[in-house]
C-alpha positions as CSV (number, residue, x, y, z in Angstrom):
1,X,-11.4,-14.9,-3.9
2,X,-8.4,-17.1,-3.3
3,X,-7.0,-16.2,-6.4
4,X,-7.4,-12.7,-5.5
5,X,-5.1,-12.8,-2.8
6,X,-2.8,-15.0,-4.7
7,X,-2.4,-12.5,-7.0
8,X,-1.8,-10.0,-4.4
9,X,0.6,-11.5,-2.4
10,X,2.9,-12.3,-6.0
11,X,2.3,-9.1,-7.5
12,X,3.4,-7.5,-4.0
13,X,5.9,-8.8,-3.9
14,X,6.9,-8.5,-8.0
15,X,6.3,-4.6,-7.7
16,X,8.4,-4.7,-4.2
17,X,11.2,-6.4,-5.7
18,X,11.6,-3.8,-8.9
19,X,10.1,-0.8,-8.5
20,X,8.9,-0.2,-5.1
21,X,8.1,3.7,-5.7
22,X,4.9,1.9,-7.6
23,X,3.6,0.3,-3.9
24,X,0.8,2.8,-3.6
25,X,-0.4,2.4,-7.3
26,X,-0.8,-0.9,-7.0
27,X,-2.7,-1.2,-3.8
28,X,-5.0,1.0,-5.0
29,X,-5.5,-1.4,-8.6
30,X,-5.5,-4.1,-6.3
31,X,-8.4,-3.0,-4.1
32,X,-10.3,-1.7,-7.2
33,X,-10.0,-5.1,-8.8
34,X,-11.1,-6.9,-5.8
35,X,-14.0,-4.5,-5.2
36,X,-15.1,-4.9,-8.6
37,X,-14.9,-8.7,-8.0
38,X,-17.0,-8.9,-5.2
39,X,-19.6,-6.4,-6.5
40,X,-20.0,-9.0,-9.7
41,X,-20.2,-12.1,-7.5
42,X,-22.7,-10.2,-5.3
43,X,-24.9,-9.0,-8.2
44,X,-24.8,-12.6,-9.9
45,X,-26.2,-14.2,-7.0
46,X,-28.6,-11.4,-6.5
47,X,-29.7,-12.0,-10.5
48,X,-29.4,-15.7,-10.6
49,X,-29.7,-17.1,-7.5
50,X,-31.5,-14.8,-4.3
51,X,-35.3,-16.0,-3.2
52,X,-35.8,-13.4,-1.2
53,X,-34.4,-9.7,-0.2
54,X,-33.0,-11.2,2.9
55,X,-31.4,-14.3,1.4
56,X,-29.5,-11.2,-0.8
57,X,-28.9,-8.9,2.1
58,X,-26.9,-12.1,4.0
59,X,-25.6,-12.8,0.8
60,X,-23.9,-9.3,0.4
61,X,-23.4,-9.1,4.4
62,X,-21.4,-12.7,4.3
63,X,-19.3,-11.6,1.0
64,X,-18.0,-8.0,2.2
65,X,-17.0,-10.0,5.5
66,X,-14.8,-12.6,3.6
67,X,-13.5,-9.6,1.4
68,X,-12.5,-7.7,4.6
69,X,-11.0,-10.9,6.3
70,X,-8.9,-11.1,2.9
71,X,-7.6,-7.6,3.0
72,X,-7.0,-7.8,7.1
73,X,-4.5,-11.2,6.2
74,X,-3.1,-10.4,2.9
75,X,-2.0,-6.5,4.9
76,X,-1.3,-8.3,8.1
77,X,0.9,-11.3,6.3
78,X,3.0,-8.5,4.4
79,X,3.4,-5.5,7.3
């Protein structure tokens, strides 16, 4: 997840820098990457690693937290 936002924050500020028209575009790639992330590291636990359907449901519940705190600081640090 940290590299997510790494990669956010640099590529922000790459796409700023040239072609700033492109802002929207990439948000959107961005948030579809990151989505897709969190969906894989959510089903891999589920798969590999979840004892019971509540150990998955906190599972899920804790990731989609972090991924919204993520979004809330990478938007807040750049607006």
């Amino acid at each position: 997840m940290t590299l997510l936002g790494a990669a956010y924050v640099k590529g922000y500020n790459m796409v700023k820098t040239t072609s700033p028209e492109h802002l929207p575009h990439f948000y959107i790639i961005m948030t579809a990457i990151r989505i897709l992330a969190v969906l894989t590291m959510t089903g891999i636990y589920l798969m590999l690693f979840a004892e019971s359907h509540e150990d998955a449901l906190r599972f899920a519940a804790a990731t989609m937290l972090m991924y919204v705190v993520m979004m809330v600081a990478t938007l807040s640090l750049k607006h």
